[in-house]
C-alpha positions as CSV (number, residue, x, y, z in Angstrom):
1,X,111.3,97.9,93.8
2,X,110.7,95.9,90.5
3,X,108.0,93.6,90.2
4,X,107.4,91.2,87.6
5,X,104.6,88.8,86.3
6,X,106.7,87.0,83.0
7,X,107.0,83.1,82.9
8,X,111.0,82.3,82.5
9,X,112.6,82.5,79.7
10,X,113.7,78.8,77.8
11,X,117.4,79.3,78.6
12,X,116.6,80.1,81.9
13,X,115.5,80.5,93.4
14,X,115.8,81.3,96.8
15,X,117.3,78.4,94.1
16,X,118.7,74.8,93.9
17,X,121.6,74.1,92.0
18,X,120.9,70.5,90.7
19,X,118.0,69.5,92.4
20,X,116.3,68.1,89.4
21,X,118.5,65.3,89.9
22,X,118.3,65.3,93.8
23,X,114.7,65.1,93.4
24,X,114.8,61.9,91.2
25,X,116.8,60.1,93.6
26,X,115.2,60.8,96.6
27,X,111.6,61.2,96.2
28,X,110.0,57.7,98.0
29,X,112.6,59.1,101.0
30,X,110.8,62.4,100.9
31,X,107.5,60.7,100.5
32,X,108.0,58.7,103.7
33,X,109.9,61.6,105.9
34,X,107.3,64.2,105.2
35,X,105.1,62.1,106.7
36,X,107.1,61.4,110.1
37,X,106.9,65.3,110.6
38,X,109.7,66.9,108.0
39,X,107.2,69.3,108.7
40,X,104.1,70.3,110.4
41,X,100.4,71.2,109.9
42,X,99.2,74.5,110.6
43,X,95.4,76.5,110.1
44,X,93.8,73.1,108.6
45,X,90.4,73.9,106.8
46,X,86.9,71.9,106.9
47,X,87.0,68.7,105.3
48,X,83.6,69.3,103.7
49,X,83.6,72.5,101.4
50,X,85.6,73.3,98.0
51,X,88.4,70.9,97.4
52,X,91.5,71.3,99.4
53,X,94.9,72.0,98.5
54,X,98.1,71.1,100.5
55,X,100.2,74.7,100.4
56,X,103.8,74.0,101.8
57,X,106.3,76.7,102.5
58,X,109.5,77.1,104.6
59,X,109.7,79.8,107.9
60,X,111.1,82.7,109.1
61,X,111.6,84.4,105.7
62,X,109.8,88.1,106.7
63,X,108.2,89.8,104.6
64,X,107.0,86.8,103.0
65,X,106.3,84.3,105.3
66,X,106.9,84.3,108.8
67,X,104.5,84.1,112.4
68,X,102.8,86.9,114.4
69,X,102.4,86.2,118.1
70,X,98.6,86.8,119.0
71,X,96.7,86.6,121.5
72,X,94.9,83.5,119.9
73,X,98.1,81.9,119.0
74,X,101.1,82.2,116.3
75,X,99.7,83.2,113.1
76,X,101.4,82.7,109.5
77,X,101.7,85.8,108.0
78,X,103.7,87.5,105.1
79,X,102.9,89.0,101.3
80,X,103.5,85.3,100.2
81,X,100.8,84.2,102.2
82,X,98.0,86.6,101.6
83,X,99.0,86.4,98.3
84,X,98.6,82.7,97.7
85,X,95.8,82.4,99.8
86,X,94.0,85.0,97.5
87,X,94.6,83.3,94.6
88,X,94.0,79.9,95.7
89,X,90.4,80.7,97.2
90,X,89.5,82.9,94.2
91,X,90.5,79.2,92.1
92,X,87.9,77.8,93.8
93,X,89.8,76.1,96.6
94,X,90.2,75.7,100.3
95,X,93.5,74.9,101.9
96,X,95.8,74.6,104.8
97,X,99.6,74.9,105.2
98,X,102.3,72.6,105.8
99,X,105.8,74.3,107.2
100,X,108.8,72.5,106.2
101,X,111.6,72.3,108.6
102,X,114.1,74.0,106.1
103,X,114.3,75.5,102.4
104,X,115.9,72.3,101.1
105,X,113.1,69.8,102.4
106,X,109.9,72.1,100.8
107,X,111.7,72.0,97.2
108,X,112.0,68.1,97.8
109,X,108.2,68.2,98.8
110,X,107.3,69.8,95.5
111,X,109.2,67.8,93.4
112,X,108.1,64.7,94.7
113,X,104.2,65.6,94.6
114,X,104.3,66.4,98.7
115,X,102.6,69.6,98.2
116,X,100.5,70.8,95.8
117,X,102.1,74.1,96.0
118,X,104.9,75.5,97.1
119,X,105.7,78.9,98.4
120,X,108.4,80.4,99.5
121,X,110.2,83.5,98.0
122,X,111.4,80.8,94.9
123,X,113.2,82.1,91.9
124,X,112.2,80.7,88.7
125,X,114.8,82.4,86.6
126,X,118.4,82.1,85.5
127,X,120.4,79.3,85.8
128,X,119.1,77.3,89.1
129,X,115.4,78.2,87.8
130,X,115.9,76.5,84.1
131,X,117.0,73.1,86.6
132,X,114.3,73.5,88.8
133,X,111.7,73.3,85.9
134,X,112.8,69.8,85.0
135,X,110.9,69.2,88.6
136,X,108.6,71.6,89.1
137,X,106.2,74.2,87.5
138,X,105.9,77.7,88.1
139,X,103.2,80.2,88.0
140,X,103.8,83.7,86.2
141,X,106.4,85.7,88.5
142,X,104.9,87.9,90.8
143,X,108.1,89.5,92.4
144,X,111.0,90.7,91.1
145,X,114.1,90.7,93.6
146,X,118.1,90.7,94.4
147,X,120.2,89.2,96.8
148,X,121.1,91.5,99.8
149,X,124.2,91.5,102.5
150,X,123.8,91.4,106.6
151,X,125.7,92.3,109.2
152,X,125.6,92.6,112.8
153,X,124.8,96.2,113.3
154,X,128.0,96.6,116.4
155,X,130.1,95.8,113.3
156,X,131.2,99.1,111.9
157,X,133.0,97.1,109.0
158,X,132.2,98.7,105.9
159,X,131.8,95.5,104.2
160,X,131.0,97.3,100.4
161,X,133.0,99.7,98.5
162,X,129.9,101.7,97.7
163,X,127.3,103.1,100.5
164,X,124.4,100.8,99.2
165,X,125.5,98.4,96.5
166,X,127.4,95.2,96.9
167,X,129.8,93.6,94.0
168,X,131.5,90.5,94.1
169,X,134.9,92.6,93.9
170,X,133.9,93.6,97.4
171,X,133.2,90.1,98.8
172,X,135.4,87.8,96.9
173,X,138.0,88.7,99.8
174,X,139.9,85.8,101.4
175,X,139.5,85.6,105.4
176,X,135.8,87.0,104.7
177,X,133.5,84.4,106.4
178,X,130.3,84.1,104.8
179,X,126.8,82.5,105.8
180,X,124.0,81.4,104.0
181,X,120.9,79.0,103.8
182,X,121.6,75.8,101.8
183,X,120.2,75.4,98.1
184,X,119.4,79.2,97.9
185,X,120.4,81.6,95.3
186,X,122.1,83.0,97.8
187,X,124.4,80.3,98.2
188,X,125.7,80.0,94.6
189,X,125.7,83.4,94.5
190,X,128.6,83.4,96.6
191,X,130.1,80.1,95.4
192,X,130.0,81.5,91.8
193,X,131.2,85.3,92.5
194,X,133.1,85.1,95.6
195,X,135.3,81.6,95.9
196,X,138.1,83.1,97.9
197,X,135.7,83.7,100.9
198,X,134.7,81.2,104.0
199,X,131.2,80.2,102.9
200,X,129.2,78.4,105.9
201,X,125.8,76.9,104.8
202,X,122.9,76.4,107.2
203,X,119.3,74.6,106.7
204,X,117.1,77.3,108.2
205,X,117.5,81.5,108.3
206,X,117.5,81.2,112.0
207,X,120.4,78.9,112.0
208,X,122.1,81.5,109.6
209,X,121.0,84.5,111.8
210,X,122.4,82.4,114.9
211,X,125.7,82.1,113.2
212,X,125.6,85.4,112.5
213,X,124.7,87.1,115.8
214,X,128.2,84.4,117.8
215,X,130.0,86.1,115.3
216,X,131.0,82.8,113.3
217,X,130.2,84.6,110.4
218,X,130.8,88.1,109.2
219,X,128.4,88.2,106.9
220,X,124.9,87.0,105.2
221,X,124.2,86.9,101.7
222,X,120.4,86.5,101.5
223,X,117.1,88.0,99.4
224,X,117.0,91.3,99.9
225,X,113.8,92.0,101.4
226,X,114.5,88.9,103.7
227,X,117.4,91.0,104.7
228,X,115.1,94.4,105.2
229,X,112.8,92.6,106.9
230,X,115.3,91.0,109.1
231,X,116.7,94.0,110.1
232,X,113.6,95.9,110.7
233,X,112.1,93.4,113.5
234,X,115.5,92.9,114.7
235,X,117.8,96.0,115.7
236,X,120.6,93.4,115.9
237,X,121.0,93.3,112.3
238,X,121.8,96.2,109.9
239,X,121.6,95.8,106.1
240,X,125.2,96.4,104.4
241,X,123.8,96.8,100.8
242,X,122.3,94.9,97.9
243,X,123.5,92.8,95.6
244,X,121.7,93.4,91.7
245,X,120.6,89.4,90.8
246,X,117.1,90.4,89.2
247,X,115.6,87.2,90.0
248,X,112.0,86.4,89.5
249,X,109.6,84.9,92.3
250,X,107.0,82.2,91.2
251,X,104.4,79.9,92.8
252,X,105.7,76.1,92.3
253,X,103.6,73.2,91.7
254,X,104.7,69.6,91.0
255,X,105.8,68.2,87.3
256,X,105.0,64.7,88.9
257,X,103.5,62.0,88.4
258,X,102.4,64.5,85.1
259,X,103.2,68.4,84.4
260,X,100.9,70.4,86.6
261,X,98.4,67.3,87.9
262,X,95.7,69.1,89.5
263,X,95.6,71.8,86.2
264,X,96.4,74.4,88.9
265,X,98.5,76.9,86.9
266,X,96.1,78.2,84.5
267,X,93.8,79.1,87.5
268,X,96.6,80.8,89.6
269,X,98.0,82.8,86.6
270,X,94.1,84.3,85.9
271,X,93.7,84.8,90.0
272,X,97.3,86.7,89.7
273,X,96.6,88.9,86.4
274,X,92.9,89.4,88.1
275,X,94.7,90.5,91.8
276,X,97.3,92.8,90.4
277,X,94.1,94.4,88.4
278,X,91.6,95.5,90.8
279,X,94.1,96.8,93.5
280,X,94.7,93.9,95.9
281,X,98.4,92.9,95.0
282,X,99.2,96.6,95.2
283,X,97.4,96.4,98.9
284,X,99.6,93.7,99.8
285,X,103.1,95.5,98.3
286,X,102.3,98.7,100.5
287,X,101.1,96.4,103.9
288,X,104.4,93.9,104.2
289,X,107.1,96.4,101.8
290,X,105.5,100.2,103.1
């Protein structure tokens, strides 16, 4: 697999179609939500120390961020995780972690100046990622990936004309009932290349994976090592094939009340360039992707 480390180009998410203009709208609403528990406060750090950052990110999305049951407790885990976490203490910083209830609510929490950074599998590029930026600010990419379809792996539907690659010829089939999470590539994936089929559009993976497993879907369209990973801790799941999106991953920090206010991307870009230098991003690529 592809990685990348590029900014996005001018004409350019998991994504969100629009949400520049969501954002504007609903930010004191966000505000005042995230504060009655939109999400929740995990691994909180000393008060005294190096300045602390407020790192928000959306669960289960395995390999990249997702909880290990321990004998001390759940545990957030993933190669977003470790990765942020690397470059955020080599900044200078100390942190702790904020998990939003759904995808939908930790973009709002960025764009409002909820979070100081958000992380979360996001794509920067195309489309969706040239909207985003009018709300947000992304660090370099540091992962290159492409959409991916799910079944349930009793379903000996061959869903794809081809062993391992998926086109929208093969999905754009009327009758085909598709699920994904809401404001995700994924989902205009499949409103832009595959209108005839049923989409159904959930807040959380595990309500997609639910809808999945009672058979209310056929399908999930979803980031392709979200689907590997899936399917690997879960031999309920088999992965169909992959779709080719190229989309680029990216750290997001807010564009509000001012582009970038805490000066963080410079720092994380160095940390990143540094990491993928002296061997620890290629650590992390072989422990969560083998």
């Amino acid at each position: 697999m592809a990685v990348g480390g590029g900014v996005p180009p001018p004409e350019a998410a998991r994504g969100a179609k629009g949400i520049s203009v969501v954002i504007t709208v609903v930010i004191a609403v966000v505000t005042f939500v995230a504060g009655l528990g939109l999400g929740y406060f995990i691994a909180p750090t000393p008060a005294t120390g190096p300045p602390r950052l407020l790192l928000g990110t959306n669960t289960p999305f395995p390999p990249f961020e997702y909880y290990n049951n321990t004998t001390s407790g759940r545990v957030l885990v993933g190669f977003d995780i470790e990765l942020i976490q690397t470059l955020v203490t080599r900044s200078g910083y100390s942190y702790e972690w904020r998990d939003y209830t759904d995808f939908t609510a930790l973009l709002l929490a960025v764009g409002s100046n909820g979070v100081d950074i958000a992380i979360g599998a996001i794509t920067l590029s195309g489309t969706t990622g040239a909207e985003r930026n009018a709300s947000m600010h992304f660090t370099n990419s540091y992962y290159t990936s492409n959409q991916g379809v799910l079944k349930r792996a009793s379903d000996a539907t061959n869903y794809c004309a081809a062993t391992t690659t998926c086109t929208a010829d093969d999905l754009n089939k009327t009758g085909l009932r598709i699920a994904a999470q809401t404001l995700t590539t994924s989902e205009f994936w499949v409103e832009d290349n595959a209108p005839a089929a049923t989409l159904a559009l959930y807040g959380s993976v595990t309500q997609v994976l639910q809808a999945l497993s009672s058979s209310s879907a056929d399908i999930v369209v979803i980031d392709k090592p979200a689907a590997d990973g899936i399917a690997k801790a879960n031999s309920a799941f088999k992965v169909q094939g992959t779709i080719f999106t190229n989309e680029l991953y990216g750290f997001a920090v807010p564009r509000s009340p001012q582009d970038d206010p805490k000066g963080l991307i410079p720092k994380l870009n160095s940390a990143l360039a540094a990491v993928k230098t002296d061997g620890t991003y290629d650590a992390l690529l072989k422990k969560y992707f083998g």
